[in-house]
FIKE-772453 format. One line per 2 residues: number of its first residue (from 1); their letters; for each residue x, y, z of N, C-alpha, C. Coordinates in steps of 0.001 Angstrom, whole numbers, plus 500000, padded with zeros to 6 digits. Example, Ala and Ser with C-alpha at 12.3 -4.5 7.8 and 13.67 -1.06 7.14 Angstrom:
BEGIN
1 = as = 513190/494310/507800/512300/495500/507800/513200/496700/507800; 512850/497750/507080/513670/498940/507140/512900/500030/507870
//
This chain:
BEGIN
1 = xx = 500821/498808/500000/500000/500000/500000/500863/501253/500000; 501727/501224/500671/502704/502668/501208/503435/502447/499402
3 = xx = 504114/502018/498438/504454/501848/497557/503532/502519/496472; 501896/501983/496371/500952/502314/495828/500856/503762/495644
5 = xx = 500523/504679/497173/500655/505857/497855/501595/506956/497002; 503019/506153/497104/504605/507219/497088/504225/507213/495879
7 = xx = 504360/506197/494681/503450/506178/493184/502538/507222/492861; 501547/507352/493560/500208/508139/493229/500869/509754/493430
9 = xx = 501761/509576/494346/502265/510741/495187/502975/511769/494124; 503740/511004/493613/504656/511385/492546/504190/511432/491413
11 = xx = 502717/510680/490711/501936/511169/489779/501497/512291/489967; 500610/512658/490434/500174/513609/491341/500714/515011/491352
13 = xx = 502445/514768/491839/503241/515872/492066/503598/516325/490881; 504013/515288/489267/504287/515433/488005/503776/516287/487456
15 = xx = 501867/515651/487510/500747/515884/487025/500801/517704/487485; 500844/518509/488476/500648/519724/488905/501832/520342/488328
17 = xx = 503160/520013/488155/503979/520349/487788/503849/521116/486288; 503075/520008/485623/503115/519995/483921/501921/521179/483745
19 = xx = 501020/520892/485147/499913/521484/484452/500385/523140/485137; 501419/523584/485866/501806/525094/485970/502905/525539/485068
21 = xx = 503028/524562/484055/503878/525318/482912/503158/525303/481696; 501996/524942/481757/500992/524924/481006/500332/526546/480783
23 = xx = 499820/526180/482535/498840/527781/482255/499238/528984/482032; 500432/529511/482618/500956/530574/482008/501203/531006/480603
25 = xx = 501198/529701/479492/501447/530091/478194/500650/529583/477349; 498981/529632/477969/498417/529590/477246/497004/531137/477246
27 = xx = 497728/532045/478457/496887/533158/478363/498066/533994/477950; 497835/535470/477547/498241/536290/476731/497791/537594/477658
29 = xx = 498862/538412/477867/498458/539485/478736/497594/540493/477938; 497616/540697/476489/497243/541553/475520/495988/541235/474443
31 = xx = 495706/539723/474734/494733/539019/473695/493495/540001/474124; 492249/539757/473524/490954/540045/473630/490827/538755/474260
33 = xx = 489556/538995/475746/489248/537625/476360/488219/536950/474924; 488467/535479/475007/487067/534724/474076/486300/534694/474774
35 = xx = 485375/534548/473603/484253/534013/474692/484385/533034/475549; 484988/531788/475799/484570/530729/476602/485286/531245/478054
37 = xx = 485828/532448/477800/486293/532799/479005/485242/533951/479628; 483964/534179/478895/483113/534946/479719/482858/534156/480764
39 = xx = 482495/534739/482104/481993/533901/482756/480549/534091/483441; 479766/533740/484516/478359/533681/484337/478194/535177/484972
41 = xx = 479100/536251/485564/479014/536895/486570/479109/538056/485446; 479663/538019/484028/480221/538895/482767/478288/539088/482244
43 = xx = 477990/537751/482346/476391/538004/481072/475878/539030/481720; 474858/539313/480888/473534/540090/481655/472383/539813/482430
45 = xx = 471907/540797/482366/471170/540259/483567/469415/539559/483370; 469704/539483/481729/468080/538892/482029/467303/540007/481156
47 = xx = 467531/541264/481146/466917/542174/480726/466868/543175/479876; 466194/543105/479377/465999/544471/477830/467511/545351/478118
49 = xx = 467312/545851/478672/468372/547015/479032/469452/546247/479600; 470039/545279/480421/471158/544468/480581/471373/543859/479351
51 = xx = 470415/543496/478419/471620/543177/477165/471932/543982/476619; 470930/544656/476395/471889/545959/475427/472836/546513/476259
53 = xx = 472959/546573/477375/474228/547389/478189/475490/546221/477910; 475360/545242/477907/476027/543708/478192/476710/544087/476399
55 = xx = 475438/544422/475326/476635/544818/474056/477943/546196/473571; 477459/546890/474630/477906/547772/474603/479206/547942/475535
57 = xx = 479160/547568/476609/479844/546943/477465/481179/546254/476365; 480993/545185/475329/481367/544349/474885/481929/544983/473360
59 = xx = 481450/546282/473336/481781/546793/471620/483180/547057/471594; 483962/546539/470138/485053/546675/470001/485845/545331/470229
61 = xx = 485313/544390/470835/485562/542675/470906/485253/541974/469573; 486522/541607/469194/486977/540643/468077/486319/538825/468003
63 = xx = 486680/538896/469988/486212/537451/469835/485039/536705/469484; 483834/537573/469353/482833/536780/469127/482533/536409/467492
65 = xx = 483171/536749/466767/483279/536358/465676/483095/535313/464995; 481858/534661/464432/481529/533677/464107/480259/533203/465018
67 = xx = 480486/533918/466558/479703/533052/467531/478518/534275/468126; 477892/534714/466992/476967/535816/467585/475701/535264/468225
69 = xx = 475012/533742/468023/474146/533355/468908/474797/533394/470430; 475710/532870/470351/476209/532382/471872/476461/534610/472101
71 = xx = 476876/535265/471758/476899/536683/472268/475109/537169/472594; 474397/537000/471777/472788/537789/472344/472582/536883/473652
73 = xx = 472966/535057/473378/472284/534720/474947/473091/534959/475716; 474514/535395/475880/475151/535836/476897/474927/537559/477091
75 = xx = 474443/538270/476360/474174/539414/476441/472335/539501/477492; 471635/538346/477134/470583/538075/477805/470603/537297/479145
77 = xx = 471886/536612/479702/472176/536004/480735/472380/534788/480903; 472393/533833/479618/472474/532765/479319/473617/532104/477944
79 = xx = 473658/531156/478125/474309/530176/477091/473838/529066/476518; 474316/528496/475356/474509/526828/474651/472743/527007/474948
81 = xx = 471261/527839/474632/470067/527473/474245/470348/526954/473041; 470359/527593/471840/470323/527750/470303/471914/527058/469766
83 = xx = 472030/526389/469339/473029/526030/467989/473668/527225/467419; 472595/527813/467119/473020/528954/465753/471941/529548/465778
85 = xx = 471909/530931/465054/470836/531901/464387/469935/531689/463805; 470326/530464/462832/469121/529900/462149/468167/528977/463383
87 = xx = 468780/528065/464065/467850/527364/465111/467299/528080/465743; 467697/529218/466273/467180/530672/467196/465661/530518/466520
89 = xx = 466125/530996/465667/464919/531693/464381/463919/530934/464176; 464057/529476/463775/463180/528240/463488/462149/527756/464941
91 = xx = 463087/528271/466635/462190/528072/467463/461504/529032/467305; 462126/530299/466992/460814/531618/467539/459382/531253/466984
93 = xx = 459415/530882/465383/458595/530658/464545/457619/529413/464825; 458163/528415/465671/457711/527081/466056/456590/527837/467309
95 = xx = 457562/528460/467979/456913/529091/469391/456102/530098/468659; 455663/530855/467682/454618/531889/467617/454860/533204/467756
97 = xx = 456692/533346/468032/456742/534525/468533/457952/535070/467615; 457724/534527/466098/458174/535402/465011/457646/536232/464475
99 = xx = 457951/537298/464223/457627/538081/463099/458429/538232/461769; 457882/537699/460714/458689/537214/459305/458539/538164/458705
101 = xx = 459854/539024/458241/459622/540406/457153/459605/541673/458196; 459006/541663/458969/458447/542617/459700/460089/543583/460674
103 = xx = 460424/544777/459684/461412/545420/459938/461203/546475/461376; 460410/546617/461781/460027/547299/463419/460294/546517/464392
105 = xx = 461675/546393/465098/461735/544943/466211/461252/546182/467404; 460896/545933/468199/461184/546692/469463/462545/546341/469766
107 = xx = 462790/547742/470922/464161/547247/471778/464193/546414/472263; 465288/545856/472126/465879/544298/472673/465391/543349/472044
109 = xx = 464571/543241/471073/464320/541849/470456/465100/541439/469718; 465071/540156/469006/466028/539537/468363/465863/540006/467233
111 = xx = 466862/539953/466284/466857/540340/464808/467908/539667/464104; 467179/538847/462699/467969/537981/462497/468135/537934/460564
113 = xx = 469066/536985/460169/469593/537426/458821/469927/536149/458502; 469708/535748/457279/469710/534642/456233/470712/534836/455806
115 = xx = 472029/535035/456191/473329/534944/455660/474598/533498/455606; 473989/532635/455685/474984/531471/455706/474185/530481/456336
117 = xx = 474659/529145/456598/474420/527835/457019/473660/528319/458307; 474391/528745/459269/473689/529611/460828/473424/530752/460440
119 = xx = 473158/531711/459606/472457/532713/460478/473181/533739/460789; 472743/534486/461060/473047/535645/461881/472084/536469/462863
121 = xx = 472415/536836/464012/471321/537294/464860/472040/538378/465320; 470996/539748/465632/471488/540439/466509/470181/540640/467669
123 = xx = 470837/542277/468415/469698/542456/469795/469242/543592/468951; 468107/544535/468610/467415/545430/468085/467694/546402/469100
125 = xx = 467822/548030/468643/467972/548795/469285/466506/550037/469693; 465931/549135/468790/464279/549931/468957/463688/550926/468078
127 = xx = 465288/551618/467033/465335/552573/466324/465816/552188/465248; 465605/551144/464157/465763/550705/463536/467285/549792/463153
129 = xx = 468399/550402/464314/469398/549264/464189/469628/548605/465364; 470364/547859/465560/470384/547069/466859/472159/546615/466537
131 = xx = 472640/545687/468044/473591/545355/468041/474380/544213/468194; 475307/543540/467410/475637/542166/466950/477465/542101/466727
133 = xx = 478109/541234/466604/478713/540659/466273/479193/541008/464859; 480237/541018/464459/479912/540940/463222/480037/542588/462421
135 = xx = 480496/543757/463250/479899/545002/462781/481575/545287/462822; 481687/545771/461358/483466/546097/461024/484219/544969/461860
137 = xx = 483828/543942/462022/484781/542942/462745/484960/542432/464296; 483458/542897/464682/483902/543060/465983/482051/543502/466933
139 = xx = 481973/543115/467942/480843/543531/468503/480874/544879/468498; 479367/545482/467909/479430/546828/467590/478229/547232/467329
141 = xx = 477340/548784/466744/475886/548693/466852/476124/549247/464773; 474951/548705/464561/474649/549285/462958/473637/549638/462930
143 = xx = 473099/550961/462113/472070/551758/462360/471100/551440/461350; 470890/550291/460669/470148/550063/459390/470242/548269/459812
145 = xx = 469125/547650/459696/468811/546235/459490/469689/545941/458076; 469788/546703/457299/470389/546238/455830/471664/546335/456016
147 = xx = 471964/546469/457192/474313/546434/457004/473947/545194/456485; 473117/543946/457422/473191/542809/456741/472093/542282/455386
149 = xx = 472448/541449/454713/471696/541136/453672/470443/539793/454088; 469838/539471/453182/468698/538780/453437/468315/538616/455189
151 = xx = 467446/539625/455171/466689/539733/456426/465727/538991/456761; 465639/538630/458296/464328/537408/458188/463304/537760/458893
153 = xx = 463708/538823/459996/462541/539454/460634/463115/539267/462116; 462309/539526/462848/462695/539719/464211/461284/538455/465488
155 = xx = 462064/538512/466906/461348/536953/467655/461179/538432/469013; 460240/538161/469781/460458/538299/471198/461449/538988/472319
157 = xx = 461614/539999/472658/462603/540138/473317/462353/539230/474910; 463296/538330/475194/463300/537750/476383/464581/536688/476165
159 = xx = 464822/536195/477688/465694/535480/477626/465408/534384/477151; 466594/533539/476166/466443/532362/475103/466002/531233/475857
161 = x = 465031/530559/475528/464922/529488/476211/465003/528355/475391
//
């Protein structure tokens, strides 16, 4: 047993070793955080006005790039509901609470775009643009639904379920 122990002991001691020359070089004092490094205390709070503060908060971030579903439900207080923009979109419509075509979102609702395999979604700003991912490269607000192309209409403002 005491053999077993000194064994485990010295795995153990290896194992911590490897893994503190690890972590230091895999963060970057200068990177933009990613997303998977938001954490639950970063989202918002649930509310019209906490996401939009939560994008704004967030404008000028590179990382969400590609991953603008996972930015509105973390801008709404949540994560990993939706796949993608397009699944977003396909529940709203399942649930009743699409509007197809229909360019008037209220503030904070979703607003979404037929641009690729997923989609694209942003949060509506109430005044005809809203804010997404995706704007010159980076979380940012655009003042026209048409920065993006094929528009699909807008869902509900509330948190994704």
């Amino acid at each position: 047993m005491n053999t077993f122990l000194r064994r485990l002991g010295r795995s153990v001691a290896v194992g911590v070793a490897a893994l503190a020359l690890v972590i230091p070089l895999a963060s970057t004092a200068n990177a933009a955080p990613a997303p998977t490094e938001v954490g639950t205390l970063a989202a918002g709070d649930g509310t019209i006005s906490g996401a939009i503060q939560w994008m704004q908060n967030h404008a000028g971030n590179t990382g969400w790039e590609g991953l603008c579903e996972k930015a509105v439900e973390n801008a709404y207080g949540t994560t990993g509901v939706w796949a993608s923009a397009k699944a977003h979109w396909q529940g709203a419509i399942n649930a009743g609470k699409a509007h197809p075509g229909n360019t008037n979102a209220p503030r904070g609702a979703f607003v979404y775009w037929n641009t690729s395999q997923f989609g694209h979604v942003g949060i509506s700003d109430g005044n005809g643009g809203f804010y997404s991912s995706s704007i010159n490269g980076h979380i940012g607000h655009a003042s026209s639904k048409s920065y993006f192309v094929n528009y699909l209409g807008w869902s509900d403002a509330q948190v994704p379920r």
